[in-house]
KEVOTOR-179684 format. One record per residue: residue number from 0; residue in one letter; x, y, z of N, C-alpha, C in turn. Coordinates in steps of 0.2 Angstrom, whole numbers, plus 2048, in hexadecimal, padded with zeros to 3 digits. Layout:
% residues N
<r num="NUM" residuo="a" n_east="X" n_north="Y" n_up="Z" ca_east="X" ca_north="Y" ca_up="Z" c_east="X" c_north="Y" c_up="Z"/>
...
END
This chain:
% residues 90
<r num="0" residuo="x" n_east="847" n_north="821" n_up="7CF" ca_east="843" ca_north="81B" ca_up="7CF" c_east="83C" c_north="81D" c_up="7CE"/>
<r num="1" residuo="x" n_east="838" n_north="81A" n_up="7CA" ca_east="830" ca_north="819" ca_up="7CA" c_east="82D" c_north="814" c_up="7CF"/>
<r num="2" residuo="x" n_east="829" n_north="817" n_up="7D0" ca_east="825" ca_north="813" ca_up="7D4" c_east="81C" c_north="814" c_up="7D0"/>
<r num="3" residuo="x" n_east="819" n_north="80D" n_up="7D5" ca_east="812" ca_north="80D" ca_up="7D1" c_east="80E" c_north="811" c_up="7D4"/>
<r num="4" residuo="x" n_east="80F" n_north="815" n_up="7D6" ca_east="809" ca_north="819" ca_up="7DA" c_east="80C" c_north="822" c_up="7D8"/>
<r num="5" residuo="x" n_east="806" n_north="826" n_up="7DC" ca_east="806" ca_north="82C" ca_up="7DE" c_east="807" c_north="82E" c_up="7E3"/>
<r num="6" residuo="x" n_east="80C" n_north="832" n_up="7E6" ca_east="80B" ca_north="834" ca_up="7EE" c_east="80C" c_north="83C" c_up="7EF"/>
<r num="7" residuo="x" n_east="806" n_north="83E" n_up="7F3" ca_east="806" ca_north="844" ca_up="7F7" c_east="807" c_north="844" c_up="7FE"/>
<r num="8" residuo="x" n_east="80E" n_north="848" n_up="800" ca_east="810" ca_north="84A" ca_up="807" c_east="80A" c_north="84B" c_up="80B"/>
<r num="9" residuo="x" n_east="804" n_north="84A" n_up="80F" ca_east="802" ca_north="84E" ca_up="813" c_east="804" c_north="853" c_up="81A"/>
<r num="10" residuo="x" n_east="808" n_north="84E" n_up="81E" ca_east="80C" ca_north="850" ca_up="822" c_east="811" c_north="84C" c_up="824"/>
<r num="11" residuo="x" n_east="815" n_north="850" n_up="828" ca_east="81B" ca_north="84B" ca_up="827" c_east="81A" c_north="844" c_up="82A"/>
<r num="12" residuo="x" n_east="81E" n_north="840" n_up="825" ca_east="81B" ca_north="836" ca_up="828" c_east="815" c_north="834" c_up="828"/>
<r num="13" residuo="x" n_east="811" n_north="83B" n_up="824" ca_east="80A" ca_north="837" ca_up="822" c_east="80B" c_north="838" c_up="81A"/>
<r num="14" residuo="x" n_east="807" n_north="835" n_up="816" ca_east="807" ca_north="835" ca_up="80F" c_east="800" c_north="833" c_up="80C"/>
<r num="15" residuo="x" n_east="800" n_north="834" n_up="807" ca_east="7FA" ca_north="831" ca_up="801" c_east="7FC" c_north="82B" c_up="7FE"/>
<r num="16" residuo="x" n_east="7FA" n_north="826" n_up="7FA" ca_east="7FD" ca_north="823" ca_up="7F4" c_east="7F6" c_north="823" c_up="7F1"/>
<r num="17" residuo="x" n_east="7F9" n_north="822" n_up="7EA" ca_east="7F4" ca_north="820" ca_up="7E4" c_east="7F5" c_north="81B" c_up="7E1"/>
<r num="18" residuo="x" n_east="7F3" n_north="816" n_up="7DF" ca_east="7F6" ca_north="810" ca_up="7DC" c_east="7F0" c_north="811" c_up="7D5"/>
<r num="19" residuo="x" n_east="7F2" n_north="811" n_up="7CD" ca_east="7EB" ca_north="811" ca_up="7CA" c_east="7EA" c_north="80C" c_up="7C8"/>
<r num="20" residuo="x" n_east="7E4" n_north="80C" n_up="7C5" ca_east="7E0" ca_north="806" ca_up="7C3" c_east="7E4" c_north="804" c_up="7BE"/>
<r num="21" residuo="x" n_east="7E8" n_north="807" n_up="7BA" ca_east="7EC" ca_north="805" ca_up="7B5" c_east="7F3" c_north="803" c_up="7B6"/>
<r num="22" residuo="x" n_east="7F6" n_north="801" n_up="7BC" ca_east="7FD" ca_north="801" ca_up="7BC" c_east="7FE" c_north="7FA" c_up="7BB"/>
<r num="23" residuo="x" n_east="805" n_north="7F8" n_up="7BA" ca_east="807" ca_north="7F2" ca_up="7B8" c_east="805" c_north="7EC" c_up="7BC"/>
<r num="24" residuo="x" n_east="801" n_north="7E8" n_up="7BD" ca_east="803" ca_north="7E4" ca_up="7C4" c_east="809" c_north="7E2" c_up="7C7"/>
<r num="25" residuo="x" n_east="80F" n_north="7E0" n_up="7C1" ca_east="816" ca_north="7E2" ca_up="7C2" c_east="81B" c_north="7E5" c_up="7C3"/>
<r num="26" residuo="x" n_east="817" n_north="7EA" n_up="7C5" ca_east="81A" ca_north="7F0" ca_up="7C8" c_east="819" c_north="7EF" c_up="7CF"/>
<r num="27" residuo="x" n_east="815" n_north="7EB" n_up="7D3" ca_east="812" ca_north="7E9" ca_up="7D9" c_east="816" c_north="7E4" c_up="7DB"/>
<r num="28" residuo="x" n_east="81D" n_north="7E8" n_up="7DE" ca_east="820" ca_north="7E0" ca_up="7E0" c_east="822" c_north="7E0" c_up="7E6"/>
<r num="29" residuo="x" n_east="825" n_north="7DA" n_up="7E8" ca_east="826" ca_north="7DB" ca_up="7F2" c_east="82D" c_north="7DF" c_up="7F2"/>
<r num="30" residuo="x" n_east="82C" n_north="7E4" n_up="7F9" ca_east="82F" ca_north="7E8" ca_up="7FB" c_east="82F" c_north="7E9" c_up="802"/>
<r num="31" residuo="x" n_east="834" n_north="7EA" n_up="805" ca_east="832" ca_north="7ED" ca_up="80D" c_east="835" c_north="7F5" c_up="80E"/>
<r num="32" residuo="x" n_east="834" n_north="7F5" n_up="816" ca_east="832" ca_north="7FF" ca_up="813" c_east="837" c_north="800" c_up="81D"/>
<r num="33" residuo="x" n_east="83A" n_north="805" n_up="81B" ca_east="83F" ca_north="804" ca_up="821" c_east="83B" c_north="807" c_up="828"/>
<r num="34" residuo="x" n_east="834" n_north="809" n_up="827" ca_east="831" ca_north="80B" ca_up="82E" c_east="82E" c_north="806" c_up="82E"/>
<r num="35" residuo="x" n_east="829" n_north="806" n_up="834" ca_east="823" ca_north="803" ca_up="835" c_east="81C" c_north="807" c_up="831"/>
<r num="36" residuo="x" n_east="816" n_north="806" n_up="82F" ca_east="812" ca_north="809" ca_up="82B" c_east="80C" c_north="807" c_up="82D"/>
<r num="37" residuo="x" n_east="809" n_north="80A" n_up="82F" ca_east="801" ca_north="80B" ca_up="82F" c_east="7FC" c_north="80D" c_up="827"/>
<r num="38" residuo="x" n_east="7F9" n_north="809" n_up="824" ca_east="7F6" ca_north="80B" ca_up="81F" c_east="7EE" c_north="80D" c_up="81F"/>
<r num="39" residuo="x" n_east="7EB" n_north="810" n_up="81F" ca_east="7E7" ca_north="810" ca_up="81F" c_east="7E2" c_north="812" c_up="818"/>
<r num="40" residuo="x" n_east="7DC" n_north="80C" n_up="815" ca_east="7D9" ca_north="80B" ca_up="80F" c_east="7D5" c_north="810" c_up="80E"/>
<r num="41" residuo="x" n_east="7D7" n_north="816" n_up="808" ca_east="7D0" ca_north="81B" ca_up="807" c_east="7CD" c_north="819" c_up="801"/>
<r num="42" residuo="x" n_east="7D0" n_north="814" n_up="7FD" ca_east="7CB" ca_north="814" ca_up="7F7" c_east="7CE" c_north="80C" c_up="7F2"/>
<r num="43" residuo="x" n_east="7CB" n_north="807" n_up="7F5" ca_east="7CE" ca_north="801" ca_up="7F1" c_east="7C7" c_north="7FC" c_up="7EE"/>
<r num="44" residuo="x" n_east="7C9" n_north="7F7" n_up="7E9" ca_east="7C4" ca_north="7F4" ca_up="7E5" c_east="7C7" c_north="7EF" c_up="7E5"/>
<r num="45" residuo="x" n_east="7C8" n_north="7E9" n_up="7E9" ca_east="7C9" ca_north="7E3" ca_up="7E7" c_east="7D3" c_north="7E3" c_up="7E8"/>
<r num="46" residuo="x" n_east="7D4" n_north="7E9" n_up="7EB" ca_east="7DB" ca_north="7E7" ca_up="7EA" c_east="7DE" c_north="7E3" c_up="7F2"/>
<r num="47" residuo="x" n_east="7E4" n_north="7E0" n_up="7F2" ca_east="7E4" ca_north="7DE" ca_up="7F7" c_east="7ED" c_north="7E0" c_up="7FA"/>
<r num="48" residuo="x" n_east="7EF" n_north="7DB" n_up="800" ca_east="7F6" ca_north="7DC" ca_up="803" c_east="7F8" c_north="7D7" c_up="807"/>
<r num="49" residuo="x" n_east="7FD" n_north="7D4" n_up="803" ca_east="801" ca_north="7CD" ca_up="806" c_east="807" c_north="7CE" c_up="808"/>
<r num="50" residuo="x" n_east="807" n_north="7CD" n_up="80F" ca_east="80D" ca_north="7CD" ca_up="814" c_east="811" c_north="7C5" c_up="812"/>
<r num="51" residuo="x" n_east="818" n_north="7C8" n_up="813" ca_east="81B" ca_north="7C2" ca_up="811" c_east="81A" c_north="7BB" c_up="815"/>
<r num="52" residuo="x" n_east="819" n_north="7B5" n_up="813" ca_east="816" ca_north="7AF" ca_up="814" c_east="812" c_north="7B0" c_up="818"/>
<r num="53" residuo="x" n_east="80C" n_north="7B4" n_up="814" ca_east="805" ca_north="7B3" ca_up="818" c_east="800" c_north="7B6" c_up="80E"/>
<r num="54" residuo="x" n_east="7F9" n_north="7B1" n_up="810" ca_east="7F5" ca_north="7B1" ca_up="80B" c_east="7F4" c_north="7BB" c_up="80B"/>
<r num="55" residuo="x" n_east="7F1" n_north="7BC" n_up="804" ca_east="7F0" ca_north="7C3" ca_up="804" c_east="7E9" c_north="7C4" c_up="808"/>
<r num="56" residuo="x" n_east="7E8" n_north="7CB" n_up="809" ca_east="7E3" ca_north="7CE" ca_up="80B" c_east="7DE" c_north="7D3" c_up="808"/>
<r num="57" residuo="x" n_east="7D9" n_north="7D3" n_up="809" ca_east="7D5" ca_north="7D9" ca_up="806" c_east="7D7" c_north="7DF" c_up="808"/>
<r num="58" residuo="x" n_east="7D9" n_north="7E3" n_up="806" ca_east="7DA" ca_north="7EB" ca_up="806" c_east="7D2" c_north="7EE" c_up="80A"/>
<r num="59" residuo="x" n_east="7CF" n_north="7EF" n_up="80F" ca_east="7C9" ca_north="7F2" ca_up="80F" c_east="7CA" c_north="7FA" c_up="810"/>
<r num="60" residuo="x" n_east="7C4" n_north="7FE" n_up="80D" ca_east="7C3" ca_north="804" ca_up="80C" c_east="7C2" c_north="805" c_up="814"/>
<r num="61" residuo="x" n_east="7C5" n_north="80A" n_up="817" ca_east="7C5" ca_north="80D" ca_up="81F" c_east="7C8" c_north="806" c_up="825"/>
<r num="62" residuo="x" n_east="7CC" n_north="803" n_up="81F" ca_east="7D1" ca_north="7FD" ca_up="827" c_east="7D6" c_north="800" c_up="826"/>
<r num="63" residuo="x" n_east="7DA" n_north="800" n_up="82D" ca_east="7E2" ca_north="800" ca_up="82B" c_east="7E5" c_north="7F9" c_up="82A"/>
<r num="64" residuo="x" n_east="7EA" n_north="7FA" n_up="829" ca_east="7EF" ca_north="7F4" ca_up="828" c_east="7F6" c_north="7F8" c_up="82A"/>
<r num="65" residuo="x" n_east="7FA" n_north="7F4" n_up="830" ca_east="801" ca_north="7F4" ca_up="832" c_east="805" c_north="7F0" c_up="830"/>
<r num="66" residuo="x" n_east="80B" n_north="7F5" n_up="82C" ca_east="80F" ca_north="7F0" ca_up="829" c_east="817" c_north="7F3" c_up="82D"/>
<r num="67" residuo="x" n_east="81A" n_north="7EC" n_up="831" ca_east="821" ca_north="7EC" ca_up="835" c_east="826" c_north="7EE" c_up="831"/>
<r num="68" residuo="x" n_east="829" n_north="7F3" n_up="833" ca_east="82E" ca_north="7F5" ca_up="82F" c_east="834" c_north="7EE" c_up="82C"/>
<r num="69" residuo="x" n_east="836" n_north="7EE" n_up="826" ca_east="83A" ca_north="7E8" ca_up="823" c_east="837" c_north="7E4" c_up="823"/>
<r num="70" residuo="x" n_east="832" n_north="7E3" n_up="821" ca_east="82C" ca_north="7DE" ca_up="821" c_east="828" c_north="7DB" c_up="81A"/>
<r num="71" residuo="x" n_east="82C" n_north="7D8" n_up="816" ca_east="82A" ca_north="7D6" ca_up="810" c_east="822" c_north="7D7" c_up="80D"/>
<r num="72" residuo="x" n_east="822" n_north="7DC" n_up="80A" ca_east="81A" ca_north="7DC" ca_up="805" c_east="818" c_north="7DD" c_up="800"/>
<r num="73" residuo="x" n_east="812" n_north="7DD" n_up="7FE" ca_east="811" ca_north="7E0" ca_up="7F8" c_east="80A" c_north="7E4" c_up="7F5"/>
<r num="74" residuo="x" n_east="806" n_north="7E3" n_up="7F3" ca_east="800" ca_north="7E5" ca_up="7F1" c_east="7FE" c_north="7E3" c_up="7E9"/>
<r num="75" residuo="x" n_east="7FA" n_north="7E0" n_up="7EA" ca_east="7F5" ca_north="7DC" ca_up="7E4" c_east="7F0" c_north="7E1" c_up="7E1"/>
<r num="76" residuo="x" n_east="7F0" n_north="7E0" n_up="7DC" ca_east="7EA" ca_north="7E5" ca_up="7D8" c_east="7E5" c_north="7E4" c_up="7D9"/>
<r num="77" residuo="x" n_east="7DF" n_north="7E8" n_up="7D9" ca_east="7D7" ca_north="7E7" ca_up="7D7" c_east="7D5" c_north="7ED" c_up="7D3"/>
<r num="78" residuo="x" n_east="7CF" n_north="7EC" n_up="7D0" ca_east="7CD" ca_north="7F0" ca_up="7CE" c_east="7CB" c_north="7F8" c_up="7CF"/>
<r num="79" residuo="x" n_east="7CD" n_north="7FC" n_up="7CB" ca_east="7CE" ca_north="804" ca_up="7CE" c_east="7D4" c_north="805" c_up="7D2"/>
<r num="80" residuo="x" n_east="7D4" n_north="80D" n_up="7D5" ca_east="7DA" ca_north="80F" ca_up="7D7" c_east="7DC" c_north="80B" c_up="7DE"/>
<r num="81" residuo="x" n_east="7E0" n_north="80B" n_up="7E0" ca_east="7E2" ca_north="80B" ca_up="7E6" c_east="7E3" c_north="810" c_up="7EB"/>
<r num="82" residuo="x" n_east="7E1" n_north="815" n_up="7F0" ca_east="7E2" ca_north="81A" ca_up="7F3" c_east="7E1" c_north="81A" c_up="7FA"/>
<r num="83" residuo="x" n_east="7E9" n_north="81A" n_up="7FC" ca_east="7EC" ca_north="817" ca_up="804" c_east="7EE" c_north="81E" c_up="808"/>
<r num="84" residuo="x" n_east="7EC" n_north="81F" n_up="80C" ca_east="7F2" ca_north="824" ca_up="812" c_east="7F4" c_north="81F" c_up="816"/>
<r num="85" residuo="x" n_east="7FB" n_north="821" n_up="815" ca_east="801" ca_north="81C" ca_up="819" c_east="804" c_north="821" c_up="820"/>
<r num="86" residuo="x" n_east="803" n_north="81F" n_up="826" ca_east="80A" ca_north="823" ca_up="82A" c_east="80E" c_north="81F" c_up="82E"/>
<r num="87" residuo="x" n_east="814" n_north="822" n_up="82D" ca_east="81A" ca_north="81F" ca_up="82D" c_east="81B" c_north="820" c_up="835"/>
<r num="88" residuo="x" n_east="81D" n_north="81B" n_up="83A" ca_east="820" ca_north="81C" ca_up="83F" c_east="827" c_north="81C" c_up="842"/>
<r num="89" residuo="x" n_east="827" n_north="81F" n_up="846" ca_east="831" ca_north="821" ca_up="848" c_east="833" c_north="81B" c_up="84B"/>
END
């Protein structure tokens, strides 16, 4: 399976992603994720993230955002890359 991003392992249940400024926006579709997830924004321009039946959100540069595990979402483009550390809780 492809996905629209890049990920490096940091440590376990922690990760990178890269979303690039060139990916498909259709490639951005809702998914849920079977932990719970801490995101934390290192480098966003406009992009955002909409929890199911709620408006989207700004992605800010240095906010986290927690997403419940089984919890319908997605992410909305902006301009330039996207680059998240995600950690995964037990």
């Amino acid at each position: 399976m492809d996905f629209p991003f890049e990920q490096k392992d940091i440590i376990k249940g922690v990760f990178l992603r890269e979303f690039s400024e060139n990916v498909d926006p259709m490639e951005l579709v809702w998914h849920q994720d079977e932990r719970d997830r801490v995101v934390l924004v290192k480098q966003s321009r406009g992009w955002q993230i909409q929890m199911d039946n709620e408006l989207p959100l700004d992605l800010d540069e240095g906010k986290c955002y927690y997403i419940p595990k089984m919890t319908y979402h997605r992410v909305l483009k902006g301009d330039g890359p996207l680059v998240v550390q995600i950690t995964e809780k037990e």
